[in-house]
C-alpha positions as CSV (number, residue, x, y, z in Angstrom):
1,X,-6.0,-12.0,-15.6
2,X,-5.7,-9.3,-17.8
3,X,-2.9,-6.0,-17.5
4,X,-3.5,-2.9,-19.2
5,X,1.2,-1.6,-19.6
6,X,0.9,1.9,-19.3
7,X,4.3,2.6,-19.3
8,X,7.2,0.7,-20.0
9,X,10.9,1.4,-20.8
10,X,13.8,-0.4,-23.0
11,X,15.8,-2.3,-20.9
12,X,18.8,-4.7,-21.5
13,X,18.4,-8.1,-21.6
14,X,17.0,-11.4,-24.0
15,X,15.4,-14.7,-24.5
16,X,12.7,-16.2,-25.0
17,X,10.0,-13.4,-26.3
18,X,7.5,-13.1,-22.8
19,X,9.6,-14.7,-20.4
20,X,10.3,-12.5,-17.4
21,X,13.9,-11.8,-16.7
22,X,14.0,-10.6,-13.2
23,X,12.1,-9.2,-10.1
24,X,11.3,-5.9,-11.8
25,X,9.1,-7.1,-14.3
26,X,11.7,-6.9,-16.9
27,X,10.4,-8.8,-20.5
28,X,11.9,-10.6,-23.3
29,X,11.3,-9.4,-27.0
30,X,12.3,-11.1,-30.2
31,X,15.4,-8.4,-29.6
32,X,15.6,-7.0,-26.6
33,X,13.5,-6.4,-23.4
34,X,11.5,-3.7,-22.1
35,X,10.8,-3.2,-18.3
36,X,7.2,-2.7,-17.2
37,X,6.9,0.5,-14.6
38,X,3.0,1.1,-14.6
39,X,0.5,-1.3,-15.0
40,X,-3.3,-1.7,-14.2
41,X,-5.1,-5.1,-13.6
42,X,-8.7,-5.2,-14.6
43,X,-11.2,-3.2,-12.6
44,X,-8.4,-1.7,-10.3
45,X,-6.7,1.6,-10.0
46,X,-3.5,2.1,-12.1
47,X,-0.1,1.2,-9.8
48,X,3.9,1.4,-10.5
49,X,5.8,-2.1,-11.1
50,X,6.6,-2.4,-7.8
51,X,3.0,-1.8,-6.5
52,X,1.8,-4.1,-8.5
53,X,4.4,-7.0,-7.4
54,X,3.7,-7.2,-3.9
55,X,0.1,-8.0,-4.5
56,X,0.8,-10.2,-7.6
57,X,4.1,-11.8,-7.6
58,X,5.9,-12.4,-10.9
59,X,9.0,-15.1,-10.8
60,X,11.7,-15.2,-13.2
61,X,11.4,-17.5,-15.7
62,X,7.5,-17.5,-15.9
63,X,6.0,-16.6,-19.5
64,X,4.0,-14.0,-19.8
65,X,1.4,-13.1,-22.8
């Protein structure tokens, strides 16, 4: 599935770069994280984070990229 980020923020945080941290879409960078807050899967409408969770849940742990 692809996800347009259309806005994000810097957030605290580390690991593993693409591993989720938490339940609010928070990612690992090389240094750093950055929290997703609007996204847009393909072929649907743009939706906040939170939005966009309850119809596609994200765990902790899981690696995005």
């Amino acid at each position: 599935m692809r996800i347009k980020v259309l806005r994000a923020e810097i957030a605290e945080g580390g690991g593993a770069p693409g591993t989720v941290l938490d339940d609010r879409l928070t990612i690992a960078c090389g240094s750093g994280a950055v929290r997703l807050t609007r996204l847009q899967r393909e072929g649907r409408a743009p939706a906040a984070a939170a939005a966009f969770l309850r119809g596609t849940p994200v765990a902790a742990g899981q690696l995005v990229g």
